[in-house]
Every structure is written in structure tokens, then in C-alpha cells.
C-alpha angles and dihedrals in degrees: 000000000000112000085203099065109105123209126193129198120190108204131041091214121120096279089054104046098039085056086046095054090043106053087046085053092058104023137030087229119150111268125195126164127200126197118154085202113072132003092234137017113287132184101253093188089058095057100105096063086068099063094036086055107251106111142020127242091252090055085066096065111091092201133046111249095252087060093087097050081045095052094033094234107133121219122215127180110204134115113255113224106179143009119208112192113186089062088034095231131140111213108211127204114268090043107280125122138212128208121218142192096191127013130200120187118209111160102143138202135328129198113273115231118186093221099263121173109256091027100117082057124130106262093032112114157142127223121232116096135059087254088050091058087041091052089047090062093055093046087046101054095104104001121166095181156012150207129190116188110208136011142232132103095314085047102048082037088061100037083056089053093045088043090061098052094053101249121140116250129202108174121196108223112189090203129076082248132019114284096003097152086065096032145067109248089252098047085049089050092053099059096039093065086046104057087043086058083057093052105262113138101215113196091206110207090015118122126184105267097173139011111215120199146181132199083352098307132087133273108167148331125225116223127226082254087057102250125146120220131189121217134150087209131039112189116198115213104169102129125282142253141239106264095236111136103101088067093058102126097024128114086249115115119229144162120169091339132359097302104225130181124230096291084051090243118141130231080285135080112249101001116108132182120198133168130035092332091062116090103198111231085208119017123200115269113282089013133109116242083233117040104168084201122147089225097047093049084050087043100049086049093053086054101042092056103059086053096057093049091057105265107109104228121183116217105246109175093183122200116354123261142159144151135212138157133239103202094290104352121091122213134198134162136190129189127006116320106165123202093225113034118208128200092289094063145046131182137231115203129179115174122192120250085243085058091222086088125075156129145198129200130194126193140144122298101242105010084052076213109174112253099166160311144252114202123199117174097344116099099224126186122252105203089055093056088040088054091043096052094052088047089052089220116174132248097266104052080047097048085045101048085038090123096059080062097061118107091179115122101263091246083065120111102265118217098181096106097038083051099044088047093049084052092050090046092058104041 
């Protein structure tokens, strides 16, 4: 491999450093990564234990600092404006400019705002980057209340931080139950009376309907019940976006993010996106064009990499998983549950009798084949699911060999044959 071929990754989150690593790993190419948010790699999942006390700044970085010399991938922090790709320069803010050989874009996501009035107010805020953590300390320094409009995992992440800290939280949920739109009506239910045991007050089918200031912060919003609300503080939580508008103008084709074929190359040569920021032109079957995931961002960088290093990977995400966690109760999913099944798919639930403990189980009306699984309270193994799904086993091997899929301590509390008995009962 060349010494003299120069990559560029713009963006230290978890898709550009994983491809960084990577094509190290397998070439002695020259690596530089820009971010114009934080000097090293941090843990963004792992943001909100900052704020809530539990752990330090420095805890959130996975390498040492002499890691990068060690490994000759240079670090910059600067803010890229433009991208001109027929010279193949990056033009950085304060007038400098950076060549480059290969170019991978991982920019990841923003908050999405829906354009309210008083939104631009002091106090008013999402939560995804290191400077939104750092701003929420500053709107939170005497806060008496607060409003989060949304819910979801950025929404219930930030009602926990605000709950340690003693303010008051009343969340808008636009769905009959939090995070409807994701969940069966049972698994949503599930969580909303959760997160009011904690002391949320959830405002289920209520959407922000006004933001009301004085003096350039804000003082209150007004629901689409009509309800007024005070709060020093009003979180949005209604999704993100692909970070993307610093490519307006550029040859670069996007839609809602930077659209890439299979090899996660863009309309380009030799310029890449990964991560939150790609749009596939043709998901996998089963799969969204944009999935913001922590795995599919690492994912997407393992497979870049070997592209770039000359050996032509295609993205293949496999089955769907992911984990999150509600307060005190942990999530995961594997497969495909949808929240509103159609002809071609029935559910399964059991819920345990303390109502912190469920699952939900999708698979094919008459194959009973296994589709996928929703996991609440009880720790599962992925690589079990992952291994049931290919082998398109049906729901009732899976509800019967449930126990070789829990990843609890044994002297935890087993529900296998509780399960396994509900789902007798019923057929």
C-alpha cells in the first residue's frame, strides 16, 4: 500500500473511528480525522452519566490519548465548510484547506426541530452532541421545570438526567402510550406506566402547539389541549436528522441524508458516507434507508474500510437488533416487531405479574415462523436470536428453548416456564 494516499474522515463518532481503526489495521495509508466537536473519541451513549454524576468526562473516552500517535491517525479539530470535489479539497473554517485522496463523510446526526415559533429561545434545546450536554448544564443551573416534547430513547434518556437532579419533568407524547410509534400497544404501555412510577408526568396524545419567552428564554408552551405549561427548560426529543448542511451546494447527492450504494460509496468516486449521516439508495430488505444505531454506524465503518483498502465489501446489516433502557427497565429487540402488525404477522405478549418484566414475540400467521422479539426486564442473548431467525425456526421451538437465550445470572428469578405455559394457555 501507498504511504502517500491520504484518507479523510470527517467525523470522530463511532463510524469514523471504527473505519479508521480498520483501514490502519490492514494498510499503512495516510489517516486524518476532522470533528469540530471534541478533541478524542468519546461514548456518546454514555453521555448522560456525565451530567447525572456517575461518571467524569475522561471516563467517556474508550483509548488513552497516546493511542492515536501510536496508531498514526491524526486527529483535527476544525469545522469543514465546503467540499469541493473535483480538486478534492476541503475548505475549513478560518480559511485554511485540506487535500484529500479518499473522503468519508460521517457526520452524523442533529436534532430535528419542526420550525415552532420560540424555538431559537435561550433554554430551548436537544440533546446529541458534547456542546448539547455542555448547554444543558447552563439551561439547567436553577431550573424549576421542565418540558420534554417527545419521547423516545433521547427523550426518557433526558427525563432520567433531569430526574436526578430533582426538576420536575412533564413529557408530550403524541401516541396513546410512549414510543407507540416503535412499540406494540402493550409494550408502550408498558413503559408509560414505568416512567410515571418514576415521577414523569407523561401528557399522552399532546403536542407542543406554542413556545412562549421573556427577555430571550423561555417561560412556557401552550399544548394542543390547551394547556399551559411553565418550564425554564424544554427538551425536543422528536427524532434527528442527518448532519448534512454543510454539503448544500456540493456535487454530492442527498436527500434526507447522503444517499450511498451497497459499497456505501456516494454518487462520487472515492467519497463514502457511513453512519447516521448515509441514506441507503436500496436497504436491505426489512431494513430503513436511515437507521441512527450505534451498531450499524460501527458496522458501516468495518465495511468501508475494507473498500477503501481495496477490497470491495457490501453493507450487509443483517437481522435487526438493538437495546436501550427505560429508568430501570432494559430493552432489546431482535428481528422485526412491528407496532402495527399487518396480515402477515401476529404477536405473542406475556407480561410479568410485577409489570417491569415482558416480551413480545412476532412471528407468521400459519407457519408460526419466528420474526422477532421484543425483551423487557429480562437480559436475552443476541447471538441466539440472531441464530433463530436465520434458521427461520417457529414460535414455539423459540418459546421452548427460551432458557438457552437468557443471558440473566442463574440466581436470577426464571420466567421460561411461566412464558411457555401463557403461550399454551392461549393456543
Amino acid at each position: 500500500m501507498s504511504t502517500t494516499e491520504h484518507v479523510v474522515i470527517i467525523g470522530n463518532g463511532v463510524a469514523g473511528i471504527t473505519a479508521a481503526r480498520h483501514i490502519r489495521r490492514i494498510s499503512d495509508k495516510k489517516i486524518t480525522v476532522i470533528s469540530a466537536e471534541s478533541d478524542y473519541f468519546f461514548s456518546r451513549t454514555a453521555l448522560m452519566y456525565v451530567y447525572m454524576g456517575h461518571m467524569k468526562w475522561e471516563h467517556l473516552k474508550p483509548y488513552e490519548d497516546w493511542f492515536w500517535e501510536e496508531n498514526r491517525i491524526e486527529l483535527k479539530q476544525a469545522y469543514v465548510e465546503k467540499i469541493e470535489a473535483p480538486s478534492k479539497m476541503l475548505f475549513l473554517r478560518g480559511g485554511k484547506k485540506m487535500s484529500y485522496d479518499q473522503l468519508i463523510l460521517a457526520t452524523g446526526s442533529v436534532p430535528r426541530f419542526l420550525g415552532w415559533d420560540g424555538e431559537e429561545l435561550k433554554g430551548v434545546q436537544g440533546l446529541v452532541s458534547k456542546q448539547d450536554l455542555e448547554l444543558l448544564e447552563e439551561n439547567t443551573r436553577n431550573c424549576k421545570s421542565a418540558v420534554i416534547v417527545g419521547g423516545g430513547l433521547i427523550g426518557v434518556e433526558l427525563a432520567e438526567m433531569l430526574h436526578t437532579r430533582k426538576i420536575p419533568v412533564t413529557m408530550l407524547i403524541r401516541e396513546k402510550a410512549f414510543w407507540q410509534n416503535v412499540l406494540p400497544i402493550e409494550d408502550a404501555q408498558l413503559i408509560s406506566r414505568h416512567i410515571e412510577s418514576q415521577g414523569i408526568v407523561l401528557k399522552h396524545e399532546t403536542e407542543l402547539k406554542k413556545i412562549n419567552g421573556q427577555n430571550g428564554k423561555v417561560t412556557s408552551i401552550e399544548t394542543s389541549s390547551e394547556e399551559k405549561l411553565t418550564c425554564d427548560l424544554l427538551g425536543i426529543s422528536v427524532g434527528v436528522k442527518p448532519n448534512i448542511a454543510f454539503l448544500e451546494g456540493s456535487e454530492i447527492e442527498t436527500d434526507r441524508g447522503i444517499l450511498v450504494d451497497a459499497h456505501l460509496q456516494t454518487n462520487l468516486p472515492n467519497v463514502y458516507a457511513i453512519g447516521d449521516c448515509a441514506q441507503h439508495r436500496q436497504p436491505a430488505t426489512g431494513r430503513k434507508d436511515i437507521e441512527a444505531v450505534w451498531y450499524t454506524a460501527r458496522m458501516m465503518g468495518e465495511t468501508v474500510a475494507q473498500t477503501i483498502c481495496g477490497k470491495p465489501f457490501v453493507y450487509k446489516p443483517g437481522h435487526w437488533f438493538n437495546s436501550a433502557k427505560f429508568f430501570d427497565i432494559e430493552y432489546q429487540t431482535y428481528g422485526n416487531v412491528s407496532a402495527s402488525p399487518g396480515e402477515g404477522e401476529q404477536h405473542f405478549h406475556w407480561q410479568h405479574k410485577d409489570g417491569e418484566k415482558a416480551i413480545t414475540i412476532a412471528f407468521e400467521p400459519g407457519t408460526n415462523q419466528f420474526l422477532g422479539i421484543n425483551t423487557f426486564g429480562i437480559r436475552m442473548r443476541h447471538e441466539v436470536f440472531d441464530r433463530w431467525l436465520t434458521e427461520e425456526r417457529d414460535l414455539e421451538y423459540v418459546l421452548s428453548h427460551l432458557r438457552e437465550a437468557n443471558f440473566d445470572p442463574e440466581f436470577y428469578d426464571r420466567y421460561e416456564k411461566e412464558i411457555f405455559s401463557s403461550f399454551k394457555e392461549k393456543v
